[in-house]
RODO-192687 format. One record per residue (C-alpha): residue number from 1; z, y, x. Coordinates in nm, 3 decimals. Each point is the difference from the previous one (the first is absolute). Example, Ala and Ser with C-alpha at 12.3 -4.5 7.8 and 13.67 -1.06 7.14 Angstrom:
BEGIN
{seq=1	w=0.780	v=-0.450	u=1.230}
{seq=2	w=-0.066	v=0.344	u=0.137}
END
This chain:
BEGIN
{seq=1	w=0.154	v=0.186	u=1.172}
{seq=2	w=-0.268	v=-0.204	u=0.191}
{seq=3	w=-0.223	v=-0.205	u=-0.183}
{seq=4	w=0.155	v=-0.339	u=0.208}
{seq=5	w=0.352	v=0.117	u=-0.124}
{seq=6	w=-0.127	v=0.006	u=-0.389}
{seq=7	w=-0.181	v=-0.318	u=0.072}
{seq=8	w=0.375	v=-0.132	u=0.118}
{seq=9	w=0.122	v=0.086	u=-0.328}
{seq=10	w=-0.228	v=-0.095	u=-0.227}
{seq=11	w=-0.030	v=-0.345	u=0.097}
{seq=12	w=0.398	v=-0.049	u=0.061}
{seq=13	w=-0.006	v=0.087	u=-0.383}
{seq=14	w=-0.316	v=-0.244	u=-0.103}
{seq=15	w=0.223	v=-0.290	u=0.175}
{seq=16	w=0.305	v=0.112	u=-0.212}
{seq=17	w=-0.155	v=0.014	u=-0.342}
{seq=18	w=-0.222	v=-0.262	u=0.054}
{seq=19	w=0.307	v=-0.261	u=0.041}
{seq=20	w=0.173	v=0.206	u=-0.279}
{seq=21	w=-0.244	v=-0.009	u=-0.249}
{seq=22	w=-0.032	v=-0.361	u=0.006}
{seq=23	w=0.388	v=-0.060	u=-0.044}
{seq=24	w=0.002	v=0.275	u=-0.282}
{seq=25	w=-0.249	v=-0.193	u=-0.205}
{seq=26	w=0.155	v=-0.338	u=0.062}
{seq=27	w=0.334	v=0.170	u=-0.094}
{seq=28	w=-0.198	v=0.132	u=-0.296}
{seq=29	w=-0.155	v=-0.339	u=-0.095}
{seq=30	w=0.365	v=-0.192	u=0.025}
{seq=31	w=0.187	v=0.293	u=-0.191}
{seq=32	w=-0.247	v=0.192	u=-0.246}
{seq=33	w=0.156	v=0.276	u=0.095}
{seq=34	w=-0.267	v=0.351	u=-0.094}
{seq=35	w=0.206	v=0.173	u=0.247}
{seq=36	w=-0.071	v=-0.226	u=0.290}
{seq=37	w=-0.405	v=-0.084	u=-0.097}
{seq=38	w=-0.031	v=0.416	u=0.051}
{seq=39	w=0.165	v=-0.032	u=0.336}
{seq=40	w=-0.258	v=-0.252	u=0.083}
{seq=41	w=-0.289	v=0.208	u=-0.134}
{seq=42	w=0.111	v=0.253	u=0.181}
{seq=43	w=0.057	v=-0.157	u=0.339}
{seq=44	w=-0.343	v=-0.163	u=-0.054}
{seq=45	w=-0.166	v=0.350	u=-0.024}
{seq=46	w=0.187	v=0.137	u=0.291}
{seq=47	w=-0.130	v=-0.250	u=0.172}
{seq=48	w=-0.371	v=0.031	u=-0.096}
{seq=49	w=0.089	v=0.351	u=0.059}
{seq=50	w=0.045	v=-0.019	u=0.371}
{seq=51	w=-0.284	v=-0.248	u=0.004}
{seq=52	w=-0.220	v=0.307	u=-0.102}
{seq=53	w=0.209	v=0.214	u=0.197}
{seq=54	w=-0.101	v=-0.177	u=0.348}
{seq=55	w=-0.357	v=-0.079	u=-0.101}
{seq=56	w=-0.048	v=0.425	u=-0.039}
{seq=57	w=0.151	v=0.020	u=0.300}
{seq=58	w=-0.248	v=-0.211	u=0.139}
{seq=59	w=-0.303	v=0.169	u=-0.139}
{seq=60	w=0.157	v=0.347	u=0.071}
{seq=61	w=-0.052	v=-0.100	u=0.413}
{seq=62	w=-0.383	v=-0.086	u=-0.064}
{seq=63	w=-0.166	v=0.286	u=0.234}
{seq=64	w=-0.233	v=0.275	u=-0.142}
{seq=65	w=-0.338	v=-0.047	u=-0.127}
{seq=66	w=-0.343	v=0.168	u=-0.161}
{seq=67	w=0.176	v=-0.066	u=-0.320}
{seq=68	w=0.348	v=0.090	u=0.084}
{seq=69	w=-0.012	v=0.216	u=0.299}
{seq=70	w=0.361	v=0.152	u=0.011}
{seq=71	w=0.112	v=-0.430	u=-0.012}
{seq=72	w=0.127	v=-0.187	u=-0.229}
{seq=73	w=0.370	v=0.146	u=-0.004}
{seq=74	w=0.030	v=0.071	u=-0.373}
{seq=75	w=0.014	v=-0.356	u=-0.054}
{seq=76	w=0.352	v=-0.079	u=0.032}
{seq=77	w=0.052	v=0.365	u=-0.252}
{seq=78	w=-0.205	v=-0.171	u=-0.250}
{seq=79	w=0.170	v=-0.374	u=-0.015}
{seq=80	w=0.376	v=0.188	u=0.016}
{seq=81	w=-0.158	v=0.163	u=-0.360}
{seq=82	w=-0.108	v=-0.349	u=-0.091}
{seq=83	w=0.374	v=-0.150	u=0.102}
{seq=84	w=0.085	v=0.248	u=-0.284}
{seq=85	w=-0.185	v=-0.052	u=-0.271}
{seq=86	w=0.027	v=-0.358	u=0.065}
{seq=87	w=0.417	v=0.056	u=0.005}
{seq=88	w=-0.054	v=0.181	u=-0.298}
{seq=89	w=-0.237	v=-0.222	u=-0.203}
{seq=90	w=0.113	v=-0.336	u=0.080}
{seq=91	w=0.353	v=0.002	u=0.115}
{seq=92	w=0.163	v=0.279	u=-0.249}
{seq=93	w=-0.246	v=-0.112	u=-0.266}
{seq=94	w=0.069	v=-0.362	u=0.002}
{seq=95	w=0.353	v=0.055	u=0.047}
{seq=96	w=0.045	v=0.202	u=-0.271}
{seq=97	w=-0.170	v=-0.224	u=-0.272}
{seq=98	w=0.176	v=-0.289	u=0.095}
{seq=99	w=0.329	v=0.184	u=0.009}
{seq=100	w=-0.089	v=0.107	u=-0.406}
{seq=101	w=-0.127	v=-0.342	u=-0.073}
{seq=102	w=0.335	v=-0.159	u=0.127}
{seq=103	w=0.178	v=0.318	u=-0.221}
{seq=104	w=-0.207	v=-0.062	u=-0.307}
{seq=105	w=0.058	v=-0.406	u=0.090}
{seq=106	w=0.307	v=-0.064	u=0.209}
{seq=107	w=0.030	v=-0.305	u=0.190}
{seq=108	w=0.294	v=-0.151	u=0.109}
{seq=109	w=0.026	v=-0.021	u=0.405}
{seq=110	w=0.056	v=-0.287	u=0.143}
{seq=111	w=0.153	v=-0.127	u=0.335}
{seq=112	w=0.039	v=0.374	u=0.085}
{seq=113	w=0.197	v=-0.095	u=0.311}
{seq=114	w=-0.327	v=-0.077	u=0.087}
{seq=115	w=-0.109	v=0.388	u=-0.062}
{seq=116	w=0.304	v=0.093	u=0.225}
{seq=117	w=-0.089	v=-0.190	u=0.299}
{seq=118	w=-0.350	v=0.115	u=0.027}
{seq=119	w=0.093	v=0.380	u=-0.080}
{seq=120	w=0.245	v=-0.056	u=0.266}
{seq=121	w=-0.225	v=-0.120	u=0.218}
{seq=122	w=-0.273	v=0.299	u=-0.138}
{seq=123	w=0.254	v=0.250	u=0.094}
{seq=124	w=0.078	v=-0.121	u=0.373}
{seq=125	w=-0.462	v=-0.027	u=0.053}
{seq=126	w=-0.040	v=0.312	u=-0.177}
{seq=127	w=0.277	v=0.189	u=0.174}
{seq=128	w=-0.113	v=-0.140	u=0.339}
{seq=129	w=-0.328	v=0.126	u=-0.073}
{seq=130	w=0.060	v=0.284	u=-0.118}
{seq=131	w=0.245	v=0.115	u=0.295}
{seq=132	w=-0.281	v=-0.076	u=0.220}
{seq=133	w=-0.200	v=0.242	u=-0.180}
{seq=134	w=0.230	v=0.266	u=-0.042}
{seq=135	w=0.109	v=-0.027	u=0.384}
{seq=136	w=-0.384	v=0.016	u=0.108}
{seq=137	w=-0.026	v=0.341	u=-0.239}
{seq=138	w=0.303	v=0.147	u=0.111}
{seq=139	w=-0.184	v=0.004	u=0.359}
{seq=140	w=-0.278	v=0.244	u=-0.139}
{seq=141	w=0.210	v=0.197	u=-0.250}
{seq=142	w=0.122	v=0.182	u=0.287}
{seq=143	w=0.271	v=0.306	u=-0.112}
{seq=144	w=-0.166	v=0.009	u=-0.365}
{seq=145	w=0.149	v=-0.124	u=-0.301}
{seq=146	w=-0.138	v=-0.371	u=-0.126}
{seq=147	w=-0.161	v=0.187	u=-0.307}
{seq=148	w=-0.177	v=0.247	u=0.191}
{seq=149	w=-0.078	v=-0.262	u=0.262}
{seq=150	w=-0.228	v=-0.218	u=-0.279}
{seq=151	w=-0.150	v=0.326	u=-0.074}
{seq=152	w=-0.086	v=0.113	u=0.373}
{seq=153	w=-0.099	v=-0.321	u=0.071}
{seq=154	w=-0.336	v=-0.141	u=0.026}
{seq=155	w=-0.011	v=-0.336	u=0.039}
{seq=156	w=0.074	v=-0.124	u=-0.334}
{seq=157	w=0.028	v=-0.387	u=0.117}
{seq=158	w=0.338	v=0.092	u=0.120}
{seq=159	w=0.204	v=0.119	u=-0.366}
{seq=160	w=-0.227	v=-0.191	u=-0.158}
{seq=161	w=0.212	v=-0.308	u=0.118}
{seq=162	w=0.312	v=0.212	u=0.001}
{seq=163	w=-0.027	v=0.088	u=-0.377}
{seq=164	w=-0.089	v=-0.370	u=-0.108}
{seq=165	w=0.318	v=-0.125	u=0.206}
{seq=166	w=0.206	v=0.277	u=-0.138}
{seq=167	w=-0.166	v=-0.107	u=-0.362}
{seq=168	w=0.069	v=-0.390	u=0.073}
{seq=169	w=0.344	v=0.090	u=0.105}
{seq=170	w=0.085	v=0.229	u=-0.315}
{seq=171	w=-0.157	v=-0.288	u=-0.242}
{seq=172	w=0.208	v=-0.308	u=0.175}
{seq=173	w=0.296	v=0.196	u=-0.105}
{seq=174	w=-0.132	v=0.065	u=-0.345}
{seq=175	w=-0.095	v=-0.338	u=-0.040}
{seq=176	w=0.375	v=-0.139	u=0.163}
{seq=177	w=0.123	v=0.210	u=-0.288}
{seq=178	w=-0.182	v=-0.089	u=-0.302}
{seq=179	w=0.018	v=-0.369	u=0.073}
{seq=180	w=0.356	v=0.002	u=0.062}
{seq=181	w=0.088	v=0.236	u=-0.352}
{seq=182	w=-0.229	v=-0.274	u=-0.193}
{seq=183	w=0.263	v=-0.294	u=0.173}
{seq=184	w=0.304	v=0.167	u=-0.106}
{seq=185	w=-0.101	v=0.158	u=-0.336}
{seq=186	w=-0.177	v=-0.301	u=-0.096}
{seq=187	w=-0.315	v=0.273	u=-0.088}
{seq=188	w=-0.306	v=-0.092	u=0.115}
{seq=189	w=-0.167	v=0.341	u=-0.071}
{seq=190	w=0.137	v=0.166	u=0.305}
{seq=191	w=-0.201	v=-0.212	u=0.240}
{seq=192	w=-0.260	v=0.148	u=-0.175}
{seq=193	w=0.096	v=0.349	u=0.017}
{seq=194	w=0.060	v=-0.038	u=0.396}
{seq=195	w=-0.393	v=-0.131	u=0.038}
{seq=196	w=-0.087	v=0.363	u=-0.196}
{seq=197	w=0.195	v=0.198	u=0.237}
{seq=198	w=-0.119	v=-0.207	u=0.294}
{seq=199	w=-0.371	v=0.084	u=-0.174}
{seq=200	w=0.106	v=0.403	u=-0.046}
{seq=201	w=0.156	v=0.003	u=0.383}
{seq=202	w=-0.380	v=-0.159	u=0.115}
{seq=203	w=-0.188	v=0.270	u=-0.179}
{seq=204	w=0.175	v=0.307	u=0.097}
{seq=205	w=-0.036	v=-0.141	u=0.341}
{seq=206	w=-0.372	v=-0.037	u=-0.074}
{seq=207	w=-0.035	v=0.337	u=-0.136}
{seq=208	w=0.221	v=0.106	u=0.347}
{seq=209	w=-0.244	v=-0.178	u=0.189}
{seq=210	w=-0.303	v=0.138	u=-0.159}
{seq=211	w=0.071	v=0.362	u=-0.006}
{seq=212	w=0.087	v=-0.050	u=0.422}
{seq=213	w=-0.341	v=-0.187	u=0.038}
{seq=214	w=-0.230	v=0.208	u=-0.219}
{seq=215	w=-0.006	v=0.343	u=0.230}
{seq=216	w=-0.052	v=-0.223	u=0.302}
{seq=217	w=-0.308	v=-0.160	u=-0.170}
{seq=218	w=-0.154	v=0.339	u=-0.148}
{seq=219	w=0.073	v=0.148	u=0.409}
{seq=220	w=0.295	v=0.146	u=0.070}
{seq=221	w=0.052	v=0.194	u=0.286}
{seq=222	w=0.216	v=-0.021	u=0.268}
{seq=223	w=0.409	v=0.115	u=0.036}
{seq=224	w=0.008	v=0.370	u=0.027}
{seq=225	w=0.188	v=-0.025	u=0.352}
{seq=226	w=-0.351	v=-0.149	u=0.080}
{seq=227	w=-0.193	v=0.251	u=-0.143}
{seq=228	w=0.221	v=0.283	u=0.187}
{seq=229	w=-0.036	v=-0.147	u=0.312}
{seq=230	w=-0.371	v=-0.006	u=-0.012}
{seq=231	w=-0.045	v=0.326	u=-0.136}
{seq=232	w=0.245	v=0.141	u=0.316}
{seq=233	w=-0.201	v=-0.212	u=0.292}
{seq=234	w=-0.336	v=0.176	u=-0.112}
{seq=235	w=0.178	v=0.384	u=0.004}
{seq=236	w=0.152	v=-0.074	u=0.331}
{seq=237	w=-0.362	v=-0.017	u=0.124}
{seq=238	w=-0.094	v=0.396	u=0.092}
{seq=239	w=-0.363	v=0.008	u=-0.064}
{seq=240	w=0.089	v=-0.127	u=-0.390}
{seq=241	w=0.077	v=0.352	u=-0.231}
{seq=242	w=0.129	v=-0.194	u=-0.307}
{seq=243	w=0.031	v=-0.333	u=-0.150}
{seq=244	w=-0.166	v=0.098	u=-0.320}
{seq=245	w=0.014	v=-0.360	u=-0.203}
{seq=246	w=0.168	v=-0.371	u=0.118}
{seq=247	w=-0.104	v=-0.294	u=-0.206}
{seq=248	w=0.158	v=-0.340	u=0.070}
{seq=249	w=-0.036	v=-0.320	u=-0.193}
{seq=250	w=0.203	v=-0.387	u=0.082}
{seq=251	w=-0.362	v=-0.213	u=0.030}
{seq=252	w=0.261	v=-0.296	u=0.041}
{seq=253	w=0.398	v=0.015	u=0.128}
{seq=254	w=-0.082	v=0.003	u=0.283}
{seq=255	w=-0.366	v=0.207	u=0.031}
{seq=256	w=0.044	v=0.400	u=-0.037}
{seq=257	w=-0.323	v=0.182	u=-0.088}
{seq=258	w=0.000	v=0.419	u=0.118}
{seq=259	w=-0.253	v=0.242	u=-0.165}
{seq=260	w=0.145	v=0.361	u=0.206}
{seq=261	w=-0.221	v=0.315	u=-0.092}
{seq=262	w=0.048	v=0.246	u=0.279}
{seq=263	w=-0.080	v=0.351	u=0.086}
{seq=264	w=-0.086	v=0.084	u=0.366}
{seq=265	w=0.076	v=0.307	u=0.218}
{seq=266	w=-0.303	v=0.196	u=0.073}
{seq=267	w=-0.249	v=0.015	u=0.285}
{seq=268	w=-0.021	v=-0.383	u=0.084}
{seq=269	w=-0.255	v=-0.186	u=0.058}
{seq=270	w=-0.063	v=-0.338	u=-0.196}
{seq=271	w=0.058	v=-0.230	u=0.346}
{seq=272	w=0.336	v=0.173	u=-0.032}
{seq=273	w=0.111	v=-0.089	u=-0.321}
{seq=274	w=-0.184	v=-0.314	u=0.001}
{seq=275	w=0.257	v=-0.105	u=0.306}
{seq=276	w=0.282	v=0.184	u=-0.193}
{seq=277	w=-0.030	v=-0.275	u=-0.279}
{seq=278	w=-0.036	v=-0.232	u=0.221}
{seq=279	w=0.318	v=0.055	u=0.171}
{seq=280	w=0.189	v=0.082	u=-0.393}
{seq=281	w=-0.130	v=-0.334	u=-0.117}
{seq=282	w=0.146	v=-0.170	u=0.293}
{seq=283	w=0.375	v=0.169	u=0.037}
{seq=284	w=0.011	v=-0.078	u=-0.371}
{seq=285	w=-0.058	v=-0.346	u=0.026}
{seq=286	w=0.230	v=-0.101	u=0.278}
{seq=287	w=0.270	v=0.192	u=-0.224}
{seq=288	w=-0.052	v=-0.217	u=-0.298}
{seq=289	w=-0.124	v=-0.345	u=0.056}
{seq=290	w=-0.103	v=-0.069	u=-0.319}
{seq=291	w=-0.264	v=0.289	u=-0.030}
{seq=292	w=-0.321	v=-0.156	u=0.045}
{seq=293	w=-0.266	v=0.250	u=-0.138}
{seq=294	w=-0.009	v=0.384	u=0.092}
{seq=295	w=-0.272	v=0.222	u=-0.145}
{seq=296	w=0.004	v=0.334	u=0.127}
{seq=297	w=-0.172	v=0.264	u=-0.204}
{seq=298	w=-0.047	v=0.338	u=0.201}
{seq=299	w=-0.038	v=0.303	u=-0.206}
{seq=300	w=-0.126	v=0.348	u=0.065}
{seq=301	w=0.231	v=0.273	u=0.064}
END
């Protein structure tokens, strides 16, 4: 996925949950419905979420310095971790103590036609959204399977936005149900159940989110397919004996950095394998674009 194409989806979702959160609260304020005040917490996150999301995108282009001289490419690895924590902390956190308080203290919901509108409305942003996001992904995914897709991939902007969708999608529903078994049981204490589910559904997506972001952060390398292909364009060459060790790290998702340790064939000279390298480094990169960096360590025979 290119980084314009997550850009594309991050701010079609900021547009959507920007105009949703406002009608969820309003809905919230008209209706005292728990149910519908966590919807509105959480669209109010997801938004701030892709807020952070584009600014680390931002940061992540800022070119290589003394202080940083592999770039700045980590960035958008560390504000997907802070997307989840923030998910975690404020939207399932908040959700969940209002949806006890409103158990504990139940409060009748009024005007909930009001509720239905604006979930209705919810549903048809959220979906829209979130069929953007899940047509851009399907793009990348290629022949793997959408679970092993999130873990292959590398740029973390893109399920980022997927997950929240699919979470904002998954707590509409919850929260069309609760509010509409409070109307016809006359029990208030289900709207507050749905805002603890819709609080539970945010934090295992945080957790989700977290685990995918963490070995990106810490330096993970690249796919294995990668890996192979390197490792087979440096034996092709016939003055290398043995790729002995290949070390790869994602500096960014889309920055590749190489570490090969290789042993020569005997009886060259150092011009020769200087030119050898030369000529490895430069096959390698025009067969993966996003490798950046090659170090080439040549070791005795």
């Amino acid at each position: 996925m290119s980084a314009s194409a997550s850009k594309k989806v991050i701010i079609a979702a900021l547009i959507g949950n920007s105009a949703i959160s406002v009608t969820k609260f309003f809905a919230a304020f008209m209706t005292g419905s728990s149910a519908m005040l966590s919807e509105g917490i959480h669209s109010l996150v997801d938004t701030g979420n892709q807020i952070l999301l584009l600014y680390g995108m931002k940061q992540a282009k800022k070119p290589a310095d003394e202080n940083f001289p592999f770039g700045h490419g980590k960035e958008v690895y560390f504000w997907s971790f802070v997307v989840a924590i923030l998910i975690f902390a404020v939207g399932s956190g908040v959700s969940i103590y209002e949806g006890i308080h409103h158990v504990l203290h139940p409060v009748v919901i009024e005007k909930p036609t009001v509720n239905y509108i604006v979930l209705v409305l919810a549903l048809a942003f959220e979906g829209g959204a979130w069929y953007f996001a899940f047509k851009e992904f399907g793009k990348v995914k290629g022949e793997h399977g959408y679970i092993e897709a999130v873990q292959r991939g590398k740029d973390p902007s893109m399920f980022v936005v997927l997950f929240e969708d699919s979470a904002a999608m998954l707590g509409l529903l919850v929260a069309l149900l609760g509010i509409w078994l409070a109307q016809v049981t006359g029990n208030p204490v289900f709207d507050g159940i749905a805002s603890i589910c819709i609080g539970l559904i945010l934090g295992g997506t945080a957790v989700w989110l977290a685990v995918e972001t963490k070995s990106l952060l810490i330096g993970e390398r690249a796919n294995r397919d990668v890996i192979a292909s390197i490792r087979q364009i440096a034996e092709s060459f016939e003055e290398v004996e043995k790729v002995n060790e290949l070390l790869t790290m994602h500096m960014g998702p889309e920055y590749i950095l190489v570490n090969i340790s290789i042993r020569f064939k005997r009886g060259q000279f150092t011009r020769e394998i200087e030119s050898v390298i030369q000529e490895i480094d430069a096959v390698i990169k025009a067969e993966h674009a996003f490798i950046k960096r090659i170090f080439v360590e040549a070791e005795p025979a």
